[in-house]
C-alpha positions in Angstrom: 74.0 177.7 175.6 73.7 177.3 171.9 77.0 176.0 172.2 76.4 173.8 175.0 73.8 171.7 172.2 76.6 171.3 170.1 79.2 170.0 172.8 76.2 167.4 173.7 75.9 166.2 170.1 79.8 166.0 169.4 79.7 164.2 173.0 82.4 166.5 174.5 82.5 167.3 177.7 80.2 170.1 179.9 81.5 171.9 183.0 81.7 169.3 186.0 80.5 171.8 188.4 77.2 171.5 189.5 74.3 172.2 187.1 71.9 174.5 188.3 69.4 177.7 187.5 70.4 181.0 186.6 68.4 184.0 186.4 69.1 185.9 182.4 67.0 188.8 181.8 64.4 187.7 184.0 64.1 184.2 182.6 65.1 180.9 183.9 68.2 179.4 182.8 70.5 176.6 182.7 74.3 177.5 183.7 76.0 177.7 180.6 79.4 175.7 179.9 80.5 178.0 177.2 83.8 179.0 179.4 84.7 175.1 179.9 83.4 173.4 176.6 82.1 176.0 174.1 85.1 178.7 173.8 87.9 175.9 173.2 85.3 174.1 170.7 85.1 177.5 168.5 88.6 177.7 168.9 89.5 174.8 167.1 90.9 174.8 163.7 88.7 171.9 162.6 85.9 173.5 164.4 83.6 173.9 160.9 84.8 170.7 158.9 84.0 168.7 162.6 80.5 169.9 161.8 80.7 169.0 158.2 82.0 165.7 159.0 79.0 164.9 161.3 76.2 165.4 159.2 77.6 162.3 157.4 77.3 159.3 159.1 77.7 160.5 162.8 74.4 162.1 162.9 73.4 158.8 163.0 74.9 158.2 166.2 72.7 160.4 168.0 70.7 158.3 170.5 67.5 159.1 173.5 69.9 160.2 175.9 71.7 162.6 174.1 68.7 163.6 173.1 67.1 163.9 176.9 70.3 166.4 177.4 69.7 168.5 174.6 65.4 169.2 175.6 66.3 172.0 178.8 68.0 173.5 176.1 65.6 173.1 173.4 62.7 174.4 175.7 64.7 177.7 176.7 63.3 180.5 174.9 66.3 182.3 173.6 67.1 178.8 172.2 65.5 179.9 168.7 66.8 181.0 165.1 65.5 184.9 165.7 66.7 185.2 169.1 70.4 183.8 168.2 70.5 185.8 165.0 69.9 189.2 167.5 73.0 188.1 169.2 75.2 186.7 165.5 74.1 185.5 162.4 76.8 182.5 162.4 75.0 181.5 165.9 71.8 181.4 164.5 72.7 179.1 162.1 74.1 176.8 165.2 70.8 176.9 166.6 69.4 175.5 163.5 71.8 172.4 163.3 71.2 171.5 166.5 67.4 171.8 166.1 68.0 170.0 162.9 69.9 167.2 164.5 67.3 166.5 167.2 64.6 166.4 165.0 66.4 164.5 162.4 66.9 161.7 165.6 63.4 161.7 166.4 62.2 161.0 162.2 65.1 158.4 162.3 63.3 156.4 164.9 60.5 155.8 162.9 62.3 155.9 158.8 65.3 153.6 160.4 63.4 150.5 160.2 62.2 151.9 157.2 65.7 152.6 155.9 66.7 149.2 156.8 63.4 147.2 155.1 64.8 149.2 152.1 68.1 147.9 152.3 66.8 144.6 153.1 64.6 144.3 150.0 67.4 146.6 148.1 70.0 143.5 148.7 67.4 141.0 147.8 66.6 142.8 144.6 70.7 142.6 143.7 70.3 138.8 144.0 67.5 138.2 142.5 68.9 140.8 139.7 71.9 138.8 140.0 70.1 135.0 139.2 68.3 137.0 136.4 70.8 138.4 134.9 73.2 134.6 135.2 69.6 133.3 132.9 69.4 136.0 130.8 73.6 134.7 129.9 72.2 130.9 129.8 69.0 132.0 128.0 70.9 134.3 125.3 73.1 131.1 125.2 70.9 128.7 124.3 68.8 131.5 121.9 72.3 131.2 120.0 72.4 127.6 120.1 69.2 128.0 118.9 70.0 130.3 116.1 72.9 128.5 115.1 70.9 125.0 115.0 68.0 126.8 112.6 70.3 128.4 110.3 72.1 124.9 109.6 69.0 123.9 109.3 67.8 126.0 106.9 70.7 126.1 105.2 70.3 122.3 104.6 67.1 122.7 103.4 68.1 125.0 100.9 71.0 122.7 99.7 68.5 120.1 100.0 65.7 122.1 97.9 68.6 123.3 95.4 69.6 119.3 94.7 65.9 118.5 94.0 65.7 121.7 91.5 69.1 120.8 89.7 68.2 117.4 89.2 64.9 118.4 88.0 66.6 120.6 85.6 68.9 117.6 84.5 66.3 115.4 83.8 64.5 118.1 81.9 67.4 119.1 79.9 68.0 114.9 79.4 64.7 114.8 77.9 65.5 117.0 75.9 68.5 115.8 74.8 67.3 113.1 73.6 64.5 113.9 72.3 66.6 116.2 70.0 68.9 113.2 69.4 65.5 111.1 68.3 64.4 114.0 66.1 67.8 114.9 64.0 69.2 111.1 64.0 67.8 110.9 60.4 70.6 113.9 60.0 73.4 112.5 61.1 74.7 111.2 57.4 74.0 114.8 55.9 76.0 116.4 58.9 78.6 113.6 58.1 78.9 114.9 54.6 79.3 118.1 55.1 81.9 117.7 57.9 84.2 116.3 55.9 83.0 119.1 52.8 84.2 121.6 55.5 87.4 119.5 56.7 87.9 119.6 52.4 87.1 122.8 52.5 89.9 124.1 55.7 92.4 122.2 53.2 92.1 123.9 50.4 91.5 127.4 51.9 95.2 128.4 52.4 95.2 127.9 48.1 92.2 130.1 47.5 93.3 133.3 49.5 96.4 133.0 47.2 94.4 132.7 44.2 91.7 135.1 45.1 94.9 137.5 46.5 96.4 137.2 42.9 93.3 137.8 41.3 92.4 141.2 43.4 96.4 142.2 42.6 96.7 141.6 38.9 93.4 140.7 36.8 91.9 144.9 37.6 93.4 146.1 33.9 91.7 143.6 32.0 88.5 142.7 30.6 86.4 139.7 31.8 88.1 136.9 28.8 91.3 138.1 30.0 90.7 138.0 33.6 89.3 134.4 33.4 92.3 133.7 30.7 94.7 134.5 33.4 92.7 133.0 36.6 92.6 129.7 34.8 95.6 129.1 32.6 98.4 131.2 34.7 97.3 131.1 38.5 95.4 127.8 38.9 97.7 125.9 36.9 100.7 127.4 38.9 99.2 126.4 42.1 98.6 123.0 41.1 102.2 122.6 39.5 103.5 123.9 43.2 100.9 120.8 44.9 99.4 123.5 46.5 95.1 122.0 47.3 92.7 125.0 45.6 89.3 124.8 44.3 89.7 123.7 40.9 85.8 126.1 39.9 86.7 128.7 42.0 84.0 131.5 42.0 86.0 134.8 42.9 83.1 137.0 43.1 81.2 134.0 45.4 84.2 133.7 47.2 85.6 137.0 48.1 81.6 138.8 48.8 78.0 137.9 49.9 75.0 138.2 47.9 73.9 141.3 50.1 76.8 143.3 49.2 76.2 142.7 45.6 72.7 143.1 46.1 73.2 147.0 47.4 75.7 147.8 44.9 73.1 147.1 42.6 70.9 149.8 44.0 73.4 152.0 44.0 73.6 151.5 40.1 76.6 149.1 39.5 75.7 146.8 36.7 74.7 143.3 37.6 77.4 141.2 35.0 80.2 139.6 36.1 83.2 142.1 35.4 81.2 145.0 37.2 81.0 142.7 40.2 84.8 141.9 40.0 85.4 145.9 39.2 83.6 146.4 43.0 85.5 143.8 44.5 89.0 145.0 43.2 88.3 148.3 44.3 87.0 147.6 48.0 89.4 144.6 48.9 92.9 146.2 47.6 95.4 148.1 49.8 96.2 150.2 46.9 94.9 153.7 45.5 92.6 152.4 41.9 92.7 153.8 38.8 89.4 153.9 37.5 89.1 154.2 33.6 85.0 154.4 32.1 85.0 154.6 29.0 81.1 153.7 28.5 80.0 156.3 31.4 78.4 153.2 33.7 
């Protein structure tokens, strides 16, 4: 009979004979179709996944009058889990699904409409996300539009503000331009003079290294009358013969070394005349290897 619940929810077919009473162990019961319907059922191949297949969405095509067919069933006292487990486990579990599937009709009833207000709103909610979500595109849109319009904006005002401070600084630094012109225009003949002392000076440069070459090269034997003897009669004459432009009062020791230099040889005890000076020069200026000769001990 068990069986028989599961023909009526698959909608198969019960035995056409007559329904009527019989008497099982003293109880009550409705003929049982298991010969006709139930037997070939279980011996189906696709019995189990038939069952599978139906909690899906067939369940939901349970309706009252299958229902109606399944209550003399329902109401039959072996029709319960313990009973049908006394006879086989696998039974029992029968009984179950069909309980299940009459009960699950009778909740549907009521969590159908339910079901369907959910859908409803739940297909409202995907249009509505829908619209919001088409905004959100025209609203990050015209946020970047935005964006874009502000940052060309401020990046005119910057250019704008930079112009302002660059020709604040020009007019500064024109101020101050002439103002400096105004203060030193009283220098411009000194600077005039010694430009061209220095252009003189570039021109006769070339003459000097020679002489002041010559000088480091040949004048280191001799004593300071022969040194001058030969600096002034031999060299400078020669370079004048040969056109070549030289300071005519060359000052070797002026020429060739600063008064600092001098000044620290000094503390480091080289006499402050002339010759001693030249002696230093000689010695720190030539590529050679000196001979130094003191007779006096300095």
């Amino acid at each position: 009979r068990i069986f028989d619940g599961v023909v009526i929810l698959m909608q198969g077919p019960l035995d056409p004979s007559p329904i009527y009473f019989e008497t099982v162990k003293g109880s009550r019961m409705l003929t049982s179709s298991w010969e006709y319907a139930g037997k070939p059922m279980l011996a189906r191949l696709d019995f189990l996944p038939s069952l599978l297949d139906f909690n899906g969405d067939k369940k939901d095509e349970i309706n009252g009058e299958t229902c109606e067919l399944l209550l003399p069933y329902l109401n039959m006292p072996e029709f319960t889990f313990d009973r049908a487990r006394q006879a086989c486990g696998n039974v029992a579990g029968l009984c179950t699904w069909v309980r299940a599937m009459f009960t699950y009709h009778h909740i549907a009833k009521f969590v159908a409409p339910k079901i369907e207000a959910l859908r409803e709103a739940e297909g409202k909610l995907r249009v509505a996300n829908a619209k919001l979500q088409s905004k959100e595109v025209e609203l990050a849109k015209v946020e970047k539009d935005s964006a874009e319009c502000q940052a060309r904006l401020d990046a005119a005002k910057k250019k704008k503000q930079d112009l302002q401070d660059d020709a604040e600084r020009t007019k500064k630094r024109m101020e101050a331009a002439n103002g400096l012109i105004d203060a030193l225009s009283g220098e411009r003949d000194r600077w005039t003079v010694q430009s061209n002392e220095f252009r003189d000076m570039i021109r006769r440069l070339v003459g000097d290294v020679a002489l002041s070459a010559a000088f480091i090269s040949y004048c280191g034997p001799f004593n300071a009358e022969f040194r001058q003897l030969l600096f002034s009669s031999y060299f400078l004459n020669d370079a004048l013969k040969r056109k070549i432009a030289v300071t005519e009062d060359l000052n070797i020791v002026r020429f060739l070394i600063d008064e600092s230099q001098i000044t620290d040889w000094q503390i480091e005890g080289l006499p402050s005349d002339d010759h001693s000076v030249q002696n230093g020069i000689i010695i720190t200026r030539t590529s050679k290897y000196p001979l130094l000769v003191d007779p006096q001990g300095q």
